[in-house]
N, C-alpha and C positions, 0 to 999 in steps of 0.2 A: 813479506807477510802482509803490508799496508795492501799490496796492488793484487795477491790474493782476494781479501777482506773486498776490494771494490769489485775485482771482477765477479766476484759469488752475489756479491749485492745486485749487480747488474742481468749476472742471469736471474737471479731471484723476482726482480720488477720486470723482467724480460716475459718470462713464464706467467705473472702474472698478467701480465696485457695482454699475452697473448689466449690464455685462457678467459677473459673477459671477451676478445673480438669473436673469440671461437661459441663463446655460450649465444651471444648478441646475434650470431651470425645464423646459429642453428633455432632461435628462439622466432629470427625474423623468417626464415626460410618453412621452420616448422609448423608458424600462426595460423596462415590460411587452411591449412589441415586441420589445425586442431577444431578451427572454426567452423569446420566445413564436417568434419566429426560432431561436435557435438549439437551442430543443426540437424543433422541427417538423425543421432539418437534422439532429439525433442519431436521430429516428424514424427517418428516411430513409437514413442508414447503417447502421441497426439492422438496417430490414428489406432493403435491398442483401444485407449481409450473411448474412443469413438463406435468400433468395434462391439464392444461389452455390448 
């Protein structure tokens, strides 16, 4: 029962790590996008505006 109890503990921090490398991983991969998005929507209200 004890070596149950560790081994679920172990996947339990396993999962979790691994879901933190996977968020960090998609956040660091995703940035430049997002960054590159929401430059590209402020151009395009810039020049809306401009437009009027």
């Amino acid at each position: 029962m004890q070596l149950y109890i560790n081994f679920a503990t172990k996947i339990k921090s396993r999962t979790k790590f691994d879901i933190r490398f996977l968020f960090i991983a998609i956040s660091t991969i995703s940035y430049p996008a997002i960054l590159q998005l929401n430059l590209k929507r402020g151009y395009n209200r810039k020049r809306q505006y401009e437009l009027q």
